[in-house]
N, C-alpha and C positions, 0 to 999 in steps of 0.2 A: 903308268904306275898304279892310278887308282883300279885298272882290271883288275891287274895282277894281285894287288892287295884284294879285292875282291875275291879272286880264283883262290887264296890261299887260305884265305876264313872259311868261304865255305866247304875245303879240305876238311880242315882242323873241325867245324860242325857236324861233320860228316862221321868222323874218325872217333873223335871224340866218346857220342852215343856209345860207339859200338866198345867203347872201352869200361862201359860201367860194367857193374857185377852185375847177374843177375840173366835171366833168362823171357825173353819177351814172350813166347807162346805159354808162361807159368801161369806172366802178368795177365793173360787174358782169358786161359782156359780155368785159371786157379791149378792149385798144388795135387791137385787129386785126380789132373788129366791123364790119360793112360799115355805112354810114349809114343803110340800107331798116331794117335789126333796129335802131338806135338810135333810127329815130324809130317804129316800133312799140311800141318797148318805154317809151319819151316817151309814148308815148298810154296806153299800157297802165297806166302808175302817174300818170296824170292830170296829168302837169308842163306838159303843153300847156295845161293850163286857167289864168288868170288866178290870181295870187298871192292876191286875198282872196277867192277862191274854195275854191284849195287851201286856204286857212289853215280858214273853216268848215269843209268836211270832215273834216281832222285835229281841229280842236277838237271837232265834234260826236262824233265816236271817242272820241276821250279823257275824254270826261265819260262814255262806255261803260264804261272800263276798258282800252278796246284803243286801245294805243301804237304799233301797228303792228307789222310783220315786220322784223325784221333783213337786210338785203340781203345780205347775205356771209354769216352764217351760220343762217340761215332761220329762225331761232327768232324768239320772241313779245320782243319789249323789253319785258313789264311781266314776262314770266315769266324775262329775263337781274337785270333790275331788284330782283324779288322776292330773286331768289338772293342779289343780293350786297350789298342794303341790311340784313341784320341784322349781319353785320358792322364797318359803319360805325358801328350804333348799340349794338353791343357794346364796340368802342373809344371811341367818345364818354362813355357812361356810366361804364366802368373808368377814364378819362382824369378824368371830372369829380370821380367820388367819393376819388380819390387828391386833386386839386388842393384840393377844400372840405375833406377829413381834413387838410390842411396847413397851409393857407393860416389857417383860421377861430380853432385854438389859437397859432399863430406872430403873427396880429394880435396877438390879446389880450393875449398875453403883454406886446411893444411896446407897445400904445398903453398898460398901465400904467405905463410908467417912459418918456413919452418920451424923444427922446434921451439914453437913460443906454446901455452899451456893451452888451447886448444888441440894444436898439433900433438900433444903430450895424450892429451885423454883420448883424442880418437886412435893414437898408435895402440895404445895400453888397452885400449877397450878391445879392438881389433886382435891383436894378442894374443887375449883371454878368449872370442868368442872361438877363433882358429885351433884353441887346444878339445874344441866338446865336440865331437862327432853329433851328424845331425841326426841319429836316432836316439842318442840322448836328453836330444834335444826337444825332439817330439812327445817323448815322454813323461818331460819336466811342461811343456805345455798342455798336455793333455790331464794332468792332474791338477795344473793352476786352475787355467781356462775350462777345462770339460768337469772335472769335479769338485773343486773348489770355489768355481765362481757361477758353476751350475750353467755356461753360454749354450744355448740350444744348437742340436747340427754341428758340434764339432767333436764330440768323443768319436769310437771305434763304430764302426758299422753304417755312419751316419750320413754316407757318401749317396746323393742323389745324380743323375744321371742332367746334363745341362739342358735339352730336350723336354724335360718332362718335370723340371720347376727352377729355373735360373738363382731364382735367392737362395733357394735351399744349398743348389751346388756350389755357389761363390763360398756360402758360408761352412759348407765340410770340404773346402778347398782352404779356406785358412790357416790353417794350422801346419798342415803339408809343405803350403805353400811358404810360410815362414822360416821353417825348419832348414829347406834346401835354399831359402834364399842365402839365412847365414854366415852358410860357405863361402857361394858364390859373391855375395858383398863382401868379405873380409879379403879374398882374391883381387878384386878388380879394386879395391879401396888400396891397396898393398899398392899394387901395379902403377895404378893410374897416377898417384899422390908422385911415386919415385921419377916416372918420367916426368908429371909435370914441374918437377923440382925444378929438372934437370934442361928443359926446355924453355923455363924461365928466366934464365940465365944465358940463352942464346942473344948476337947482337941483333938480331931484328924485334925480339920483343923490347928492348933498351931502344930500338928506333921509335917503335908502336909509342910507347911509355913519354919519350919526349916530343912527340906530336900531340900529348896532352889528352891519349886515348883513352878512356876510364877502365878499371881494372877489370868492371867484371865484360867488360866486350873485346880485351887483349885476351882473358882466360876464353871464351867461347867463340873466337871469332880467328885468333891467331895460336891458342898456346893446344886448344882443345885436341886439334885434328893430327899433328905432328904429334903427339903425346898420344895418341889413341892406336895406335899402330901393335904394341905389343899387349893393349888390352885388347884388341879384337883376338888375336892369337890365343889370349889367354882364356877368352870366351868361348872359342872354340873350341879347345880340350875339359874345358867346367864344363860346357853342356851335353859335348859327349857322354862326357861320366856322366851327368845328370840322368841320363838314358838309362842305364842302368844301377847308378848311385842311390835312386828312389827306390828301389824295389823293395829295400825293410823298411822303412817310410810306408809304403803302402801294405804291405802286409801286417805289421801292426795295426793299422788304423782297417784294416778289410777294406781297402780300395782296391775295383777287378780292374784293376791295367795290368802290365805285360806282367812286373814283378809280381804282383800276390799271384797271375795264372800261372808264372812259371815256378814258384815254389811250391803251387799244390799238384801242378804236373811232375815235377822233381816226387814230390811225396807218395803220388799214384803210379810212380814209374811209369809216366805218360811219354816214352820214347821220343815218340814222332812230333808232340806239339814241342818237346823241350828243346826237340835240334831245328824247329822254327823258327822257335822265339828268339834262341841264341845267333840265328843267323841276319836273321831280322834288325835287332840289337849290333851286332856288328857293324852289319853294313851301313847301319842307319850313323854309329859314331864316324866311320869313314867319310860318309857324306856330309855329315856336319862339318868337319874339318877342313877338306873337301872348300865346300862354298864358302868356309871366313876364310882361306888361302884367299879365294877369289877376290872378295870384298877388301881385305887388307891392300892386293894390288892396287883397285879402286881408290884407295884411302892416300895410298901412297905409293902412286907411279912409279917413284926411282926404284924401287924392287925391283917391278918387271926390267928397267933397264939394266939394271946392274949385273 
């Protein structure tokens, strides 16, 4: 199944391109090329050939390695690609491990006493943060924190590379990284609190409870993992989107990961890097999904049996 979803995206990658407006030999000789050099140059990058012809060529490339040349700025798309996908997966991981640091003690706390007025302020708050999209979100921070309270390294542009000065990057990774966490804690705090309502209330925690077990080694030791089952699922589809959910995140702030390269590809009518990145992107949520199916089996055997 996971080929097949494979084989069908990179279809739809393929196809897609070729459905914009627009005329690739314009994008590169400019509007004032005579038609003799646009249709040599038609022949030269093989667009005269039938569409599922082009497409095997590209596909058989790309199972190479090679995503093609960039038409505007000459370079290799896996080697624009390479550059600016650790950063996506540097904001993903600092985004997730903030959201599960929060999210995982803030259930637990809730689902012990439901609705008693802790339970009350964290649903309510949760709520509220579920209704602000997080480029709103960035934006309200970037005018608190970056203008307002003057924090160095976190406005726009301010993004340093982790290589080449660790503090500076932690610290234009903040703000980003707050923004996407948001989402992703209002999600997994939703989830997680409901099942461990609901897990709490099974007879073996009532066994646990009257062996005189203390509550918080019943919540982490018995109610955690059984209750963690449909948050891993849920983490799985958050961070797929997160893949591509950043990309006005990072374009606001001029961070160069995949999003800010594929909107100013999008804007240069950069054909070839934009049906990369989008396959790229796909595949990449595929696979995400992909290995927490995996891990959930892990987590909880009877699936596979069932």
């Amino acid at each position: 199944m996971l080929l097949g979803i494979v084989f069908i995206i990179s279809v739809g990658s393929f196809y897609l391109i070729h459905l914009l407006p627009g005329n690739i030999t314009t994008v590169i000789e400019g509007p004032g090329a005579s038609p003799s050099n646009q249709a040599k140059l038609y022949k030269l990058l093989g667009l005269n050939k039938p569409l599922f012809q082009q497409y095997f060529i590209w596909i058989s490339n790309v199972l190479r390695g090679n995503l093609g040349t960039s038409f505007i700025s000459q370079t290799s798309v896996a080697s624009t690609i390479r550059a600016a996908l650790p950063i996506d997966l540097e904001m993903m991981f600092l985004s997730q491990v903030v959201a599960f640091a929060t999210a995982i003690p803030l259930a637990m706390r809730s689902a012990r006493k439901p609705d008693g007025w802790l339970d009350r302020i964290f649903s309510a708050g949760s709520f509220t943060l579920l209704s602000v999209p997080s480029f709103i979100v960035i934006v309200l921070l970037v005018l608190f924190v970056s203008v307002k309270l003057g924090v160095p390294h976190t406005g726009p542009s301010s993004y340093a590379p982790f290589n080449q000065d660790w503090i500076v990057n932690l610290e234009s990774m903040g703000l980003p990284t707050i923004a996407l966490a948001i989402g992703s804690f209002v999600v997994y705090f939703r989830v997680l609190r409901s099942d461990l309502i609901a897990t709490l209330q099974e007879e073996f925690i009532t066994m646990a409870r009257s062996k005189g077990i203390s509550q918080r080694r019943i919540m982490w030791r018995h109610a955690f993992r059984p209750s963690s089952v449909a948050l891993l699922g849920t983490a799985g589809v958050n961070i797929g989107g997160l893949l591509a959910g950043g990309f006005i995140v990072q374009y606001l702030l001029n961070i160069p990961g995949l999003g800010y390269t594929l909107i100013q590809a999008i804007n240069e009518s950069d054909y070839l890097l934009v049906q990369g990145i989008v396959l790229v992107v796909s595949v990449g949520v595929v696979l995400i999904n992909f290995i927490f199916d995996f891990v959930i089996n892990i987590v909880d055997p009877r699936i596979s049996r069932e």
